[in-house]
C-alpha positions as CSV (number, residue, x, y, z in Angstrom):
1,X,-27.6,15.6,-9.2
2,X,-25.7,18.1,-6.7
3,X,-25.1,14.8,-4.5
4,X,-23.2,13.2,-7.7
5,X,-21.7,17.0,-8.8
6,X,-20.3,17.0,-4.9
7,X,-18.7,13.3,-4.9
8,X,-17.5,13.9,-7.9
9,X,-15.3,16.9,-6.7
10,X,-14.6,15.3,-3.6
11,X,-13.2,12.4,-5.8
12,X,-11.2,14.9,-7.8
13,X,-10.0,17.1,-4.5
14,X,-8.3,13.9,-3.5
15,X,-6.5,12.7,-6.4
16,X,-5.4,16.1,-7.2
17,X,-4.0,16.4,-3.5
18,X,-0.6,15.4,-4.0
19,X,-0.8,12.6,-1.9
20,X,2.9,10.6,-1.4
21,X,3.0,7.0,-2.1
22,X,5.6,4.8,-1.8
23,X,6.8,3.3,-4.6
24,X,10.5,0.5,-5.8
25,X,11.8,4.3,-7.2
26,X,11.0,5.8,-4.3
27,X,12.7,3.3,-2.4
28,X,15.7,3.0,-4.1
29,X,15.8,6.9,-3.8
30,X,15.9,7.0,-0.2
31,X,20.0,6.5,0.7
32,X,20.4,5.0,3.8
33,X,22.2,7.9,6.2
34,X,18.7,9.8,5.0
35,X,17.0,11.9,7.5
36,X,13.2,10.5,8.8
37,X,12.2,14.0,7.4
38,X,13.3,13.1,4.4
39,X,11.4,9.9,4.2
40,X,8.1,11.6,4.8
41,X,8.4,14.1,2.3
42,X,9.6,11.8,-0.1
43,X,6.9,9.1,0.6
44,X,4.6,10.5,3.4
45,X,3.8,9.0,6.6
46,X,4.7,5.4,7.1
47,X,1.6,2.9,7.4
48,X,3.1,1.7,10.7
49,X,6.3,2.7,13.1
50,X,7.3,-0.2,15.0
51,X,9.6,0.6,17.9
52,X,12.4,-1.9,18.7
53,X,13.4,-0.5,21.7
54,X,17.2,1.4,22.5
55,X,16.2,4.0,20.2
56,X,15.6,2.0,17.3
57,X,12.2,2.2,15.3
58,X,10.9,0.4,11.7
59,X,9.3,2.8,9.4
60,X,7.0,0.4,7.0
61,X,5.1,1.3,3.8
62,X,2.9,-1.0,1.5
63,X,2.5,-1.3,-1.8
64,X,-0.6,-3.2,-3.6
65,X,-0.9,-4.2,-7.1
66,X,-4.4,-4.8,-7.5
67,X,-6.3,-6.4,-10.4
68,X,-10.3,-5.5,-10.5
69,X,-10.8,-6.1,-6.4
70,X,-8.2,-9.1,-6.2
71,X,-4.6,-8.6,-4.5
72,X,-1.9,-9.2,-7.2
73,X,1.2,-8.5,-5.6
74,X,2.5,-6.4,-2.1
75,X,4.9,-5.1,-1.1
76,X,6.2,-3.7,1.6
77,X,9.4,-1.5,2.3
78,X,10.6,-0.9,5.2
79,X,13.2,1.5,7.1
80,X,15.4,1.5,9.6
81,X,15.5,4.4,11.5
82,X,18.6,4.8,14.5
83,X,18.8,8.7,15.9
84,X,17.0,10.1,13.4
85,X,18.3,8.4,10.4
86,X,18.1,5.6,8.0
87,X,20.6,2.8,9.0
88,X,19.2,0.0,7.0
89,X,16.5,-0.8,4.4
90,X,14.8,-4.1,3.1
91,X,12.0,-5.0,0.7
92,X,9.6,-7.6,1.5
93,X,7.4,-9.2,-1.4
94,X,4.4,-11.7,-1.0
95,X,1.6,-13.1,-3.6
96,X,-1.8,-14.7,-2.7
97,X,-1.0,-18.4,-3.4
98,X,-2.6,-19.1,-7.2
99,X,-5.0,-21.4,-6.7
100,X,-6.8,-18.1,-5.2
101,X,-7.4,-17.2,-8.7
102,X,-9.5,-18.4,-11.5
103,X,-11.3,-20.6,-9.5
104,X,-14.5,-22.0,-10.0
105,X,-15.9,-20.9,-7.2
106,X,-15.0,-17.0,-8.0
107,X,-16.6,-17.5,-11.4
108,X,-20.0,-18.6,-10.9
109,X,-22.3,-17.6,-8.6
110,X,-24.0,-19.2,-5.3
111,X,-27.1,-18.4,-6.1
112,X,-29.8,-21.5,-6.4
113,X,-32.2,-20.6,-9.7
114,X,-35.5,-22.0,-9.0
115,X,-36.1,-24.8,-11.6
116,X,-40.3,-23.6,-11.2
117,X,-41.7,-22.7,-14.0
């Protein structure tokens, strides 16, 4: 019970945390001229910083819309960043193809039942 009553709390600790997530309002909210500072208070730290050399560096976040364990929709939104501030912005969208879904393989199971009786 005080392994449950623990996870439990830890569970809450971390939703309660005020994490940042990046979101299409949070995006949109950032104006390009927008300081990196900015960016991470708005949305936290980036998921990955690519540099692209002469100063230049890619600030990219992700966004998943997940249904039960299966990947709906991402999305990722990525920043510009040129001496400190944003020069340019883009969005970039992709979708598991849908044959990925509903198949008959992800509703039955591979399991062989024994036909001994």
């Amino acid at each position: 019970m005080k392994k449950f009553l623990f996870l439990w709390i830890c569970t809450l600790a971390a939703c309660a945390s005020g994490a940042h997530v990046m979101t299409a309002d949070c995006f949109y909210s950032i104006s390009v001229g927008a300081s990196e500072q900015e960016i991470v208070e708005m949305a936290g730290s980036p998921i990955r910083i690519r540099d692209k050399g002469c100063g230049v560096q890619e600030y990219e976040y992700v966004e998943r819309v997940m249904a039960g364990a299966r990947l709906l929709q991402e999305t990722r939104y990525i920043f510009t960043i040129e001496n400190g501030k944003v020069v340019s912005k883009r969005v970039e969208k992709s979708s598991p193809p849908p044959t990925q879904f509903d198949s008959y393989d992800m509703q039955t199971t591979q399991n062989e039942v024994s036909s001994n009786f």
